[in-house]
C-alpha positions as CSV (number, residue, x, y, z in Angstrom):
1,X,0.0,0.0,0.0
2,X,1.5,3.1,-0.9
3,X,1.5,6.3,1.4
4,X,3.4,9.6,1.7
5,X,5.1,10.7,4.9
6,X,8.0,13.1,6.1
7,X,11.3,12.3,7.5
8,X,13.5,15.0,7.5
9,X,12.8,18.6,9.0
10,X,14.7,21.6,10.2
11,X,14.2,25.0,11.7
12,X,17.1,27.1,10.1
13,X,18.2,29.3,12.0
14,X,17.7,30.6,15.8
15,X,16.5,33.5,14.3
16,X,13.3,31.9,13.7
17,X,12.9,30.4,17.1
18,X,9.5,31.7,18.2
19,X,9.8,30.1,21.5
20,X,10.5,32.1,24.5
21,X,14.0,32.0,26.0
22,X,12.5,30.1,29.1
23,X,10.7,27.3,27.1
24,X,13.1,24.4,26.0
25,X,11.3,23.1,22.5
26,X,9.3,24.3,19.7
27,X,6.8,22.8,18.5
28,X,7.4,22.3,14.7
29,X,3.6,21.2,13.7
30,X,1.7,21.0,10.8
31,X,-1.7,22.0,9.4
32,X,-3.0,20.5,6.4
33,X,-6.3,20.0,4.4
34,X,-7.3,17.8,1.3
35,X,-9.6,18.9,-0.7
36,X,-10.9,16.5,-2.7
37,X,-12.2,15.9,-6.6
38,X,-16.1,16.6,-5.7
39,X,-14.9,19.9,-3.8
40,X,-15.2,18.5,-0.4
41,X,-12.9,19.4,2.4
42,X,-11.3,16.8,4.3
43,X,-8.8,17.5,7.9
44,X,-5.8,15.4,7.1
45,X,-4.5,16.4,11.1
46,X,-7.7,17.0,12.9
47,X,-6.8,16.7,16.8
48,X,-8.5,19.9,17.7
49,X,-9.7,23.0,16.1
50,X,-7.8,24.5,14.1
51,X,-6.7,21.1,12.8
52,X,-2.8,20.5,13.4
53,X,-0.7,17.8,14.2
54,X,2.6,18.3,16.2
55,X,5.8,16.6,13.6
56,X,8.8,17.1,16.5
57,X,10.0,19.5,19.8
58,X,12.6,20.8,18.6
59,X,15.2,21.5,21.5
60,X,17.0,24.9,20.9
61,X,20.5,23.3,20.3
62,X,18.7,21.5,17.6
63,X,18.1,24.4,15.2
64,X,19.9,24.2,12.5
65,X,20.3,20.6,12.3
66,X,18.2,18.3,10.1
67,X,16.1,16.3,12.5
68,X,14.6,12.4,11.8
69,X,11.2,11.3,12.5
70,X,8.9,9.7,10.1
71,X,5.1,11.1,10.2
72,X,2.8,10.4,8.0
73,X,1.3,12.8,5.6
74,X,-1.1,11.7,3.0
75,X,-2.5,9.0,1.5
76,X,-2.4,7.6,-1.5
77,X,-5.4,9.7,-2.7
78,X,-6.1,10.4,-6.4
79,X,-6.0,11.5,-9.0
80,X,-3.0,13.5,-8.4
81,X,-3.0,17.2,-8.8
82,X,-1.0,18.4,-11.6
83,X,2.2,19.7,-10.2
84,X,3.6,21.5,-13.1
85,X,0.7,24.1,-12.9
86,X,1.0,26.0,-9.6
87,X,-1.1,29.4,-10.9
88,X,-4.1,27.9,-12.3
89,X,-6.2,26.2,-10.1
90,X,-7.1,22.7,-10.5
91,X,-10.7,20.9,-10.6
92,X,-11.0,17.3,-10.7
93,X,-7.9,16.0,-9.0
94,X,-6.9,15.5,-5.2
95,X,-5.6,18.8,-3.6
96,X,-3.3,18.6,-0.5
97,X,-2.8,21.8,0.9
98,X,-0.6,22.8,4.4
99,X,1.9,24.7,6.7
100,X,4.1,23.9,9.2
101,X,4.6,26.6,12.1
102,X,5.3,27.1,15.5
103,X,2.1,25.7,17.5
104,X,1.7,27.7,20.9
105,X,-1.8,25.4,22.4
106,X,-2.4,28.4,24.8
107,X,-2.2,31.0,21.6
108,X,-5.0,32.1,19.7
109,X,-5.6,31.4,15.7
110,X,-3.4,32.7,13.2
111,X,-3.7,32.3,9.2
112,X,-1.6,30.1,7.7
113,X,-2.7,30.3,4.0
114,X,-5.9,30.5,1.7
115,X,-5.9,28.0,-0.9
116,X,-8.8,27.5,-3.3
117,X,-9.2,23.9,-6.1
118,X,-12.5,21.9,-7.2
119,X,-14.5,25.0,-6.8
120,X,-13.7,25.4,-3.1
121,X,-11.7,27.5,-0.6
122,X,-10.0,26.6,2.6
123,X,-8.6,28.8,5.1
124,X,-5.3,27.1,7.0
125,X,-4.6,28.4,10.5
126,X,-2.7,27.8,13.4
127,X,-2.5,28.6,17.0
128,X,0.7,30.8,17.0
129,X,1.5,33.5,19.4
130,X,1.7,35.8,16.3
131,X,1.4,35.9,12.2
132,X,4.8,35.7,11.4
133,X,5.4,32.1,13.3
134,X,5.2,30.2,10.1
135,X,8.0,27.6,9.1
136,X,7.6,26.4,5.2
137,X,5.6,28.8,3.5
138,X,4.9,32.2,3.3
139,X,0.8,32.5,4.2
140,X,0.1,34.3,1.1
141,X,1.7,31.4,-1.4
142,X,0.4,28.3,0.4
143,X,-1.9,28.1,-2.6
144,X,0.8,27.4,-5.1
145,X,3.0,24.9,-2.4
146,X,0.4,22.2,-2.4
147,X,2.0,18.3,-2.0
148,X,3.5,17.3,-5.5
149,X,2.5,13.8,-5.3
150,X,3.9,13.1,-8.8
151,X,7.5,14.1,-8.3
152,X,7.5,12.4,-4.7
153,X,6.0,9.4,-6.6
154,X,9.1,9.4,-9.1
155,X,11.6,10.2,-7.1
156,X,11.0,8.9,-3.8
157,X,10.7,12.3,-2.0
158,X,10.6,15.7,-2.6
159,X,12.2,19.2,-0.5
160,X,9.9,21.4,0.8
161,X,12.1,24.3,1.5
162,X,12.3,28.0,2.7
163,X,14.6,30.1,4.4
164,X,13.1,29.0,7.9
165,X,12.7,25.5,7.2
166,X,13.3,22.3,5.7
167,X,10.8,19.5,5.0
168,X,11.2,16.5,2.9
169,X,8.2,14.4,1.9
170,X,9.1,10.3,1.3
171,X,6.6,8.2,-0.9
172,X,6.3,5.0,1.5
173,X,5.2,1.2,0.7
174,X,3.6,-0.2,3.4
């Protein structure tokens, strides 16, 4: 059965610690929605509202390493979305849309992105202490950084990269 999860994940740089110097970890989490052929929106990471699923802590002498933990992503939902046409939106296929970001559980919601496919729009957010606390992409592009199933499909994995982060995607047989 084949499945997509991440391994590999950094926070670049201290600089984009949003933890407080008297908390030990941050919370590098995730928020991500499916939205699927029919225009119906599913919660890929739904363990409270806003949806989000915690990847790793990150302790503070961590930043700035690559860290290793498998979670899983997606499943092995299609049709794929095109991923050679990030401008136009797409009807008819599978859309995986997400973020990662700092996840403060005492915070209120932040956005993390509006991304619209199959005749729908989805609003990802995050409980962050404030906007900026994003890791992989910047809010406003979220709809153009959707999971290229097809090149993680052909070549096993694919980076998700910014300046703040790093995020690698496997495919995985099960």
């Amino acid at each position: 059965m084949l499945s997509f999860s991440s391994y590999e994940h950094s926070i670049e740089s201290q600089a984009y610690r949003y933890e407080s110097w008297l908390s030990g970890k941050s919370e590098f989490a995730i928020n991500a929605y499916r939205i699927d052929p029919n225009g119906d929106v599913h919660w890929i990471y739904n363990d409270v509202s806003p949806a989000s699923k915690v990847i790793n802590d990150i302790k503070k002498n961590e930043i700035g390493s690559l860290q290793y933990k498998w979670s899983h992503h997606a499943a092995n939902w299609q049709p794929w979305s095109n991923p050679w046409t990030p401008n136009i939106e797409q009807n008819g296929v599978n859309m995986v849309f997400w973020n990662t970001y700092e996840r403060d559980w005492n915070r209120s919601v932040k956005p993390l992105g509006t991304c619209s496919a199959n005749g729908t729009t989805i609003y990802l957010k995050g409980r962050m202490q404030y906007t900026s606390e994003w890791y992989a992409w910047i809010p406003s592009t979220t709809t153009v950084h959707y999971t290229r199933f097809h090149w993680i499909y052909d070549n096993w994995a694919h980076w998700n990269n910014s300046w703040k982060s790093k995020f690698r995607i496997w495919r995985v047989h099960i």
